[in-house]
N, C-alpha and C positions, 0 to 999 in steps of 0.2 A: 504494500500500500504506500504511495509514494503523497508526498505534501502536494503535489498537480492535480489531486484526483477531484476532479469538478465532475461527479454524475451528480451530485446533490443539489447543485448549483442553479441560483436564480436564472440564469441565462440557458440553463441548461434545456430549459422548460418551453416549447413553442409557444404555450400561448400567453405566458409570461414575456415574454419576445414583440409580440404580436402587440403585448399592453403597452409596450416600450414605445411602439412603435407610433399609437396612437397618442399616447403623453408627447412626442415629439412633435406629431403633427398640431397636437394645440399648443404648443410651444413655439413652433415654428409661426403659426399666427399672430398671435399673442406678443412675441416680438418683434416682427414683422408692423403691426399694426401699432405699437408702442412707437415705433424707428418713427415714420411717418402717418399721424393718425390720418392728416389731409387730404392722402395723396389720391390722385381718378381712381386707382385699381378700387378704392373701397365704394365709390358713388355707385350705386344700384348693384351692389354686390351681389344680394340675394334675390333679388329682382332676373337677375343673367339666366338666362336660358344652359351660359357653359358654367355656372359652378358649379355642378354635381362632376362635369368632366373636371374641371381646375381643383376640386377635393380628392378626385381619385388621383391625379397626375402628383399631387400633393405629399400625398397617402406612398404611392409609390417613390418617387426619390426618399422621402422617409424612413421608407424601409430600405433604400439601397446604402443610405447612409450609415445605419445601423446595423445591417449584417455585413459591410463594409469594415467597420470598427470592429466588430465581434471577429471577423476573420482574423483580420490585423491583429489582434490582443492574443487569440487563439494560438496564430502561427511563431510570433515574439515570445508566450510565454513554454514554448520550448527551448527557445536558442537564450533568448537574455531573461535573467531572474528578476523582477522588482524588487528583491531584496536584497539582491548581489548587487547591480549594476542602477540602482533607482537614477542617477541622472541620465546615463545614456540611455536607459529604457524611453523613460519619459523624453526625450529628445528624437528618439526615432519613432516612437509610435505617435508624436505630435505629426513629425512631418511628412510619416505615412499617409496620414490620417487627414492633414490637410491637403494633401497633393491628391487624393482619393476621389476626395469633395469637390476638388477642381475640375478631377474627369468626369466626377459625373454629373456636374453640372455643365461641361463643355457640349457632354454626349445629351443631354437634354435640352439647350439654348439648339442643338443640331437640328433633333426631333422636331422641335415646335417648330423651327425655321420651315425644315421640309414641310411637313406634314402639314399644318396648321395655315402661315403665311405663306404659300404659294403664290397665292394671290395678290399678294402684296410685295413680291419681288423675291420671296425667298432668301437665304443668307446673305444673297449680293444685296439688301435692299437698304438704305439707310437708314442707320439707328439714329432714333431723335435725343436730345439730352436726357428727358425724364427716363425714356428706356434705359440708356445707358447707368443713371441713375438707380434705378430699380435694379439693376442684375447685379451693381455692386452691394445693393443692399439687402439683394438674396444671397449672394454669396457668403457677405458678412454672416448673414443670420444661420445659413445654411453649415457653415464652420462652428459656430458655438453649438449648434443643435448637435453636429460628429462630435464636439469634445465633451458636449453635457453627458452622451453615451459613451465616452471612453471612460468619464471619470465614475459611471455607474459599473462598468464592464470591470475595472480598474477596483471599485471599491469591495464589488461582488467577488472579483479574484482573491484579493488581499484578507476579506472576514473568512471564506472559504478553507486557504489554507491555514490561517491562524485557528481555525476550526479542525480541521483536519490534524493538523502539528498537536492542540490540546488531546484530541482523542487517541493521537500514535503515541503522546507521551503516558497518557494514563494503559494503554494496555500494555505497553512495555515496562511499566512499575510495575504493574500487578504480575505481568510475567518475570520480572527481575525480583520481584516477592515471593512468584510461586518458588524458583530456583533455591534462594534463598533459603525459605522452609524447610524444600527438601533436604539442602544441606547440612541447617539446625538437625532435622527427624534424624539424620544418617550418623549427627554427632552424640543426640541423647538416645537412641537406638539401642535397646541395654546388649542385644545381639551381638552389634557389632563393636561396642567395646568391650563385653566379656570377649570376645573371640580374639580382638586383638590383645586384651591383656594377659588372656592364656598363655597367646603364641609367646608373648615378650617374656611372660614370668618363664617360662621354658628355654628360651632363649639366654636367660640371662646366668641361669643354673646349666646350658653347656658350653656356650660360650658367650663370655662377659663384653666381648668388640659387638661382636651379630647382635647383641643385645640392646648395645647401646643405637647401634645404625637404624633399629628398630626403630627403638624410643623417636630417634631425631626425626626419622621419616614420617612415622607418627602424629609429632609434633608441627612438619611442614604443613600436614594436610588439614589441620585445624585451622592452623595459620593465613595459608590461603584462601579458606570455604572463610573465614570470617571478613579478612579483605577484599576479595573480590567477587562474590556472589551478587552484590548489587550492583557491578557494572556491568554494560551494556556490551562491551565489548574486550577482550585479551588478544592480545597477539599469542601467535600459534608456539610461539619459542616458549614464553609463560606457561601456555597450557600443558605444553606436553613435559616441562621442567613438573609440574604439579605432577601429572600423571605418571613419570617415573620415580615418582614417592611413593604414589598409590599403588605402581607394580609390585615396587620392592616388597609391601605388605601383602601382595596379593599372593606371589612368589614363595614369599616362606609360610605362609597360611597354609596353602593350596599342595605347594611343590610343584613335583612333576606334575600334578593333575591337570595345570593351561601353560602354554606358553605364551610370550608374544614377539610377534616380528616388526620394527619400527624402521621405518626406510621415505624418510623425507626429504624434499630435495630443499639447498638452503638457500633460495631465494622465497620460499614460500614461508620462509620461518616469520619473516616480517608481516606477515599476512594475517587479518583479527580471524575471531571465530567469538561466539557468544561462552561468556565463561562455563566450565564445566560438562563440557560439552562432550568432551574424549570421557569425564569421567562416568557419567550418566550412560555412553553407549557401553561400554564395558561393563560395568556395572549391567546394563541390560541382558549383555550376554552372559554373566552371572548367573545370575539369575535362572534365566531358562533353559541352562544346559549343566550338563554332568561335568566335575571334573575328575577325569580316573587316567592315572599313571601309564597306566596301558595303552589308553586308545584319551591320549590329552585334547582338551579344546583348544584351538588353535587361536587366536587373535590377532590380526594383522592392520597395523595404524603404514599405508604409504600412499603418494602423492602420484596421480596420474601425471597433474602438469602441475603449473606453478601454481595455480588460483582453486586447485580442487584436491582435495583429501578424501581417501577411501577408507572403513573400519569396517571391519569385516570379519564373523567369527564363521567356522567349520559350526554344524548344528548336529548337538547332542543333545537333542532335547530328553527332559525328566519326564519320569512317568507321572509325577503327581504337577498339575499346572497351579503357579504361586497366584496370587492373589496378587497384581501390581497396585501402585498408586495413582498409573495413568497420567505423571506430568514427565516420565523421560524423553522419549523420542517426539509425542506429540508438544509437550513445551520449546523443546530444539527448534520443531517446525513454525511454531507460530512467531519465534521471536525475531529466526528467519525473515519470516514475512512482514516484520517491521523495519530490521536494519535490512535489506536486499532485497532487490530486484528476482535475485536467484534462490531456487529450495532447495533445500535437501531433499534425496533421491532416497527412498527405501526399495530394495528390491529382496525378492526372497527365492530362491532356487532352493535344488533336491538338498543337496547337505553345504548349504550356503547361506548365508544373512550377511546383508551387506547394506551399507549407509553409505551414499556420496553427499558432503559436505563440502559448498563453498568456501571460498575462503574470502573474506572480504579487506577491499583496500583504501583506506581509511583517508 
């Protein structure tokens, strides 16, 4: 979900559009008629036989002015940000926008020429003062009415994403909170600290070094799940410095029972990923698979290319299916879908589980 995403959006609406379009055209009179109350165009106005035609012709450049600007606004707010670039934005989309106004009221002075004054000589026919008068005072009026709708199009973009930005922030807290928890649940967990302080009191009564390397590896993994669970994002070097804490402990817990093979390339090491990420999918394969000395679960963390990480365990799945919590891989996915463009990839084969994770570049 990107801060651009205008489906919601006022403009997004045709007949929203259409209202725009008709607040224009009373505007465009209304100033019009302000500039010079005086002037002939108004003597027997309603009385005219053409102004139901002169309100449609009206009606139409009104509308060509304003899906005019909504283009122009549409097609800028890919290339230049209003929030990166605010004066050159506003500097090119002004003089879009008035050179726009210019065509199309060139291509409409054309129209009536043809069409209308045949008769009367056609474009070769000469303009009298007050004409001339009047088209600059359409034009005038014709240019504020393009930039009355930029500055709507312009203010509709700008609540839009500020709209948007509040909402990606709050579900990425509450997802940087679900994580979070998890990591709390995984540290008062009574399971998995009896089970590591098993291994350590064991460890320390055969050898007092393996013991101690215990403890400290131990010690990293609290360290980090307290630091860094509430950011948004880690680079890949971070994570996987965490995660060969979290092996160490896995390793003498387990034994032989899993191995793992890590094979990343290091230009990718600079690359984020959303904290916890390595440890949550391992931890998954945990979970749903046997580890036996015999016939080990395999785990493998390497890099296709620079920008994508592969994890991926051999599947020995257990006879009896655990009860998850339902925020590891699906939390991965959604927070994904706030920082990137790109997902993570789940795919599942005969004796294979495999996760493609981007890498993202900050």
């Amino acid at each position: 979900m990107g801060l651009n995403n205008m489906r919601d959006s006022f403009l997004s609406n045709s007949r929203k559009r259409i209202l725009l379009v008709f607040f224009a055209l009373v505007l465009l009179y209304l100033v019009t008629y302000i500039i010079d109350p005086f002037s002939s165009y108004w003597n027997g106005y309603f009385s005219r036989p053409s102004t139901i035609a002169d309100l449609l012709f009206s009606f139409v450049l009104c509308f060509a002015y304003s899906e005019s600007s909504i283009f122009i606004s549409a097609r800028l707010n890919k290339r230049i940000s209003w929030t990166v670039s605010p004066t050159k934005r506003f500097l090119l989309e002004s003089s879009l926008i008035f050179f726009s106004v210019l065509l199309i009221n060139l291509i409409a002075d054309s129209v009536v020429a043809l069409v209308i004054d045949t008769d009367c000589g056609g474009i070769w026919r000469e303009v009298s003062m007050e004409e001339t008068r009047g088209m600059l005072q359409w034009t005038v009026v014709s240019v504020m009415i393009a930039f009355m709708i930029m500055a709507v199009n312009t203010g509709n973009y700008l609540i839009q994403n500020w709209k948007n930005a509040a909402v990606h922030a709050a579900e990425l807290n509450q997802l940087a909170t679900e994580a979070e928890l998890h990591s709390l649940k995984l540290q008062i967990d009574p399971h998995f600290v009896f089970n590591n302080l098993s291994v350590l009191s064991e460890l320390i009564l055969e050898d007092q070094q393996l013991g101690y390397e215990y403890a400290e590896n131990f010690s990293k993994i609290y360290r980090y799940m307290l630091v860094n669970s509430k950011r948004d994002m880690i680079s890949l070097e971070d994570e996987l410095r965490f995660l060969n804490s979290y092996i160490f402990l896995i390793e003498n817990r387990f034994g032989e029972g899993v191995q793992f093979e890590i094979n990343v390339a290091p230009l990718a090491l600079s690359l984020y990923t959303p904290p916890l990420t390595l440890q949550l999918l391992v931890e998954n394969a945990l979970k749903h698979n046997k580890t036996n000395k015999k016939d080990p679960l395999l785990v493998r963390i390497y890099t296709e290319n620079e920008d994508t990480l592969v994890v991926e365990n051999s599947c020995l799945p257990i006879d009896k299916t655990l009860e998850t919590s339902g925020i590891g891989i699906e939390n991965i996915k959604r927070r994904y879908a706030l920082l990137s463009v790109r997902r993570p990839q789940v795919l599942q084969e005969d004796n294979l589980f495999k996760v493609i994770i981007p890498l993202i570049q900050r």
